[in-house]
C-alpha positions, 0 to 999 in steps of 0.5 A: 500500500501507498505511504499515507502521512496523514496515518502517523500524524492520526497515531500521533492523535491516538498517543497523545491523549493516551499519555496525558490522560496517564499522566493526570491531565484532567483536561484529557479524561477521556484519553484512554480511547486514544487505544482505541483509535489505535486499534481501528488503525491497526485492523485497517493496516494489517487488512490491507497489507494481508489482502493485497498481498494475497490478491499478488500471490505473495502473502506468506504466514511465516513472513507475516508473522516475522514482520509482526516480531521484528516490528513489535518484539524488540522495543517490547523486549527493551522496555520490559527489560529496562523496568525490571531493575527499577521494580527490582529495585523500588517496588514493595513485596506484593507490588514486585510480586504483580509486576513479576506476574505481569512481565511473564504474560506480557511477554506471551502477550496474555496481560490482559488475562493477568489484568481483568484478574487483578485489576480495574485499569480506572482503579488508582491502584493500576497507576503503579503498575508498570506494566498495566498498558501491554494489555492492549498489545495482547488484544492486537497479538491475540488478534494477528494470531487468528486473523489471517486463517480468518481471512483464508478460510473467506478465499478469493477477495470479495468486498461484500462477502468479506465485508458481510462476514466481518460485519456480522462478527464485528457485530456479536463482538460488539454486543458482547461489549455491551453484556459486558459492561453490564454484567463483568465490567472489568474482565470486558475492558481488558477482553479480546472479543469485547474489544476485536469489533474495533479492529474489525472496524478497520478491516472494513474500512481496508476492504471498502477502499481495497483498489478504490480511487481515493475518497476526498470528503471534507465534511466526512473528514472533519466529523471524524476528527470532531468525534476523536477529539470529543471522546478524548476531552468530554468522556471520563472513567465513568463512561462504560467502556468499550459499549455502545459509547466506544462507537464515537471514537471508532466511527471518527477513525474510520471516517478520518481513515476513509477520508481525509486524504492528504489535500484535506484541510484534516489530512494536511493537519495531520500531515504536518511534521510534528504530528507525522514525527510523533507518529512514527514513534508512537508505538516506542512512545505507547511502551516507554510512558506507563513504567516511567509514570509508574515508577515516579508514583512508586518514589513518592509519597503523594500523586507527583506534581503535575510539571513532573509528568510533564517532564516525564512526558517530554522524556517518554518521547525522547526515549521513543525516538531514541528506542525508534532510531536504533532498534525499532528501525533496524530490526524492521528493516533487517539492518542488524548485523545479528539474525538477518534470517527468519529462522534466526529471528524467529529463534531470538524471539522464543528465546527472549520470551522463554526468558522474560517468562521464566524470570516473571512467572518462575521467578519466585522459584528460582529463588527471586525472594531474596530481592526482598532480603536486600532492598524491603527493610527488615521490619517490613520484610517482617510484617509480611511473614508475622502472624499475630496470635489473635486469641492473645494479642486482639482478644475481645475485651473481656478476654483481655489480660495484660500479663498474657500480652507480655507473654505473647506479644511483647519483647522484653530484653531488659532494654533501657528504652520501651516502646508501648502499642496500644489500640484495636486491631488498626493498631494491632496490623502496625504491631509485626513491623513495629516489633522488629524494628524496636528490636533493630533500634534496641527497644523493648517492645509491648503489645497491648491490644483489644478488639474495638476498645479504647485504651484510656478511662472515661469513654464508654463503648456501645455493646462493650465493656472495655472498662479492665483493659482501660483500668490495665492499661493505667497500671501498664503505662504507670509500671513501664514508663515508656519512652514511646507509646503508638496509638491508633484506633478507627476514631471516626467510626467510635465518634462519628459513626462512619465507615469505611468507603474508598469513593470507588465502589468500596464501601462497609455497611452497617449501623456505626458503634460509637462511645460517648465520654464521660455520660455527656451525650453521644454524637449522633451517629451516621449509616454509611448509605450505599 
């Protein structure tokens, strides 16, 4: 097929939004469907590529397939890679545990499985993941294996039989998205036959202009761009996706793909050099962003400035151009002095796979718990493998005993410094790590913990009596004299009567169970409402 311009400067459209909407970029809410464009794009180049050369009697499935692996593999190889020794390096146990999981099923390009398993891609938590984004390189990988025998099995060319055929498909897929959403909305974000209506999308538009004059279409042109970039600034992560709702930007690609020739007013914007040059390192860019604005959430405590990501999208790009230049183009163009033939390429490329494979999902057994030993500290390391015995050390209150928490939950060396624990069980999950790190600075350790009680005279609990394990707790503190004492307790529930609700759908229910002080009379106390 003839080099159209205005096709990178459209993958420059998609990447974009997909990268500021990563980045925090309110303004880009709807920067997600920027995948979405990618993969009409996608289907509509592979289409024509595989039709035309099967109407030349040229089409090879092995070449095929070496195309798809010089063209995707080695960025991929080099990002997966490049993230490793930073996870290795920053990322605490069950985050590094993910990220291992991950980076085996990227490398078969099944991370979409692993996702729909363990992530909802909108979830603040899936910001720390490095890896989250090749779940779309699944859904494309998963597609380029059946497609082509798709395609042969439909025989001689016919635009209305091939374009009734994946219509019809196109069509279930799509319904399927729409069950889905309903029904399981986080395994279909990330499902292939909830998302290959998109790429099919494109299949069609490669069948209606295979060996077709060009359409030029001003108005038509102009829709579909309006359509794109209405979805990325007016949609958000409350618009269920991929539905019904994702037909806008897929219909907006198909238009643009179909009619925005090069003298458009549409195609020469998108045929300007900037567009054009971001384009073309798009799939370089796609990779680089997500592990680089992963790990920057990972170092900080708090959601990283806003300049910072942008700094961080300004390096994605200068990367990708980097990663584009020397191995991109090299390896599609089989300039490497190293595996010039299919057969090598090939070889290299099961062998990078065995390797990212073995290292993520065997990495445990083949003894990658270490790591934790030499970059978690010790008293967090410890906080993972520490059971509490709960009989003993969060009884309900009228089980307390002080003397059997001495016994079994504190540490007593005989140290000069003492360090004292007290509250309900948000104190108690402090209790693994806060041992072993008063023993590493040389303190005495004491845990004094009840379930839903406050330590301290003068508040009368609804349903409980926390009257001796408050009286001990007096007699404790005067006997020991700490230098340090912690106290936690899930204040808000026992005085104001709220629970727990992380704002994402999360939410504990149930009547709260408050205290009053002192027989003043209680604070009114609230039901969280569903």
């Amino acid at each position: 097929m003839n080099y159209r311009r205005e096709i990178d400067g459209l993958r420059a459209v998609a990447v974009m939004p997909v990268i500021f909407f990563h980045a925090g970029l309110d303004v880009f809410s709807g920067g997600f469907v920027g995948v979405d464009v990618f993969f009409v794009i996608s289907g509509f180049l592979i289409t024509t590529i595989i039709i035309d050369q099967r109407a030349h009697g040229r089409f090879s499935i092995l070449q095929f397939y070496e195309r798809r692996a010089r063209r995707i593999l080695p960025a991929l190889f080099l990002v997966l890679g490049a993230s490793f020794p930073l996870a290795w390096a920053w990322m605490p146990p069950d985050g590094f545990d993910d990220y291992l999981r991950s980076l085996g099923f990227a490398a078969i390009f099944l991370s979409n499985v692993h996702f729909w398993e363990y992530s909802d891609y909108f979830a603040q938590s899936a910001e720390l993941r490095p890896l989250l984004h090749t779940w779309s390189l699944a859904v494309e990988e998963q597609y380029y294996l059946f497609f082509p025998y798709l395609i042969a099995m439909l025989g001689v060319f016919s635009r209305r039989k091939y374009i009734l055929v994946i219509g019809v498909i196109g069509i279930l897929s799509l319904a399927l998205s729409e069950w889905g959403w309903r029904h399981h909305p986080n395994e279909n974000f990330f499902f292939t036959f909830s998302r290959v209506w998109e790429l099919f999308a494109g299949s069609i538009c490669a069948f209606i202009a295979f060996r077709v004059p060009p359409r030029r279409n001003e108005f038509l042109a102009t829709i579909g761009l309006a359509m794109i970039l209405y979805a990325v600034f007016f949609y958000d992560s409350s618009v269920p996706f991929p539905s019904l709702y994702a037909m806008v930007p897929v219909l907006g690609t198909c238009l643009v793909l179909l009619y925005a020739q090069a003298d458009t007013w549409v195609g020469r914007c998108l045929s300007m050099r900037l567009p054009v040059a971001i384009g073309l390192i798009s799939y370089s860019a796609y990779l680089w962003h997500q592990p680089l604005f992963a790990f920057a959430r990972i170092r900080s405590l708090h959601e990283p400035a806003l300049w910072l990501m942008l700094v961080l999208s300004g390096v994605t790009l200068g990367l990708a151009a980097i990663s584009w230049r020397y191995v991109e183009q090299p390896f599609r163009a089989g300039k490497m002095p190293v595996f010039p033939r299919r057969s090598q390429v090939f070889i290299a490329s099961i062998a990078g796979l065995l390797l990212f494979v073995s290292v993520g999902l065997g990495g445990r057994a083949a003894g990658l718990e270490a790591r934790f030993e030499k970059v978690v500290p010790n008293h967090i390391l410890y906080a993972f493998d520490d059971r509490n015995d709960h009989a003993q050390c969060l009884p309900i209150p009228a089980e307390f005993s002080a003397d059997a928490a001495r016994e079994h939950c504190s540490i007593e060396t005989g140290a000069q410094q003492k360090v004292v624990l007290l509250g309900d069980s948000h104190a108690d999950h402090y209790a693994a790590a806060l041992r072993l790190g008063a023993k590493d600075l040389g303190y005495d350790f004491y845990q004094f913990t009840a379930n839903s009680c406050i330590p301290f005279d003068g508040f009368k609990g609804y349903g409980r009596d926390c009257d001796t394990y408050a009286r001990e707790m007096r007699g404790i503190l005067e006997e020991l004299q700490p230098d340090v004492i912690v106290l936690s307790n899930r204040w808000t529930l026992y005085f104001e009567g709220n629970r727990f609700s992380n704002e994402e759908g999360g939410v504990e229910f149930g009547e709260g169970s408050g205290y009053d002080i002192d027989g003043l009379p209680p604070v009114a106390r609230r039901t969280s409402k569903p």
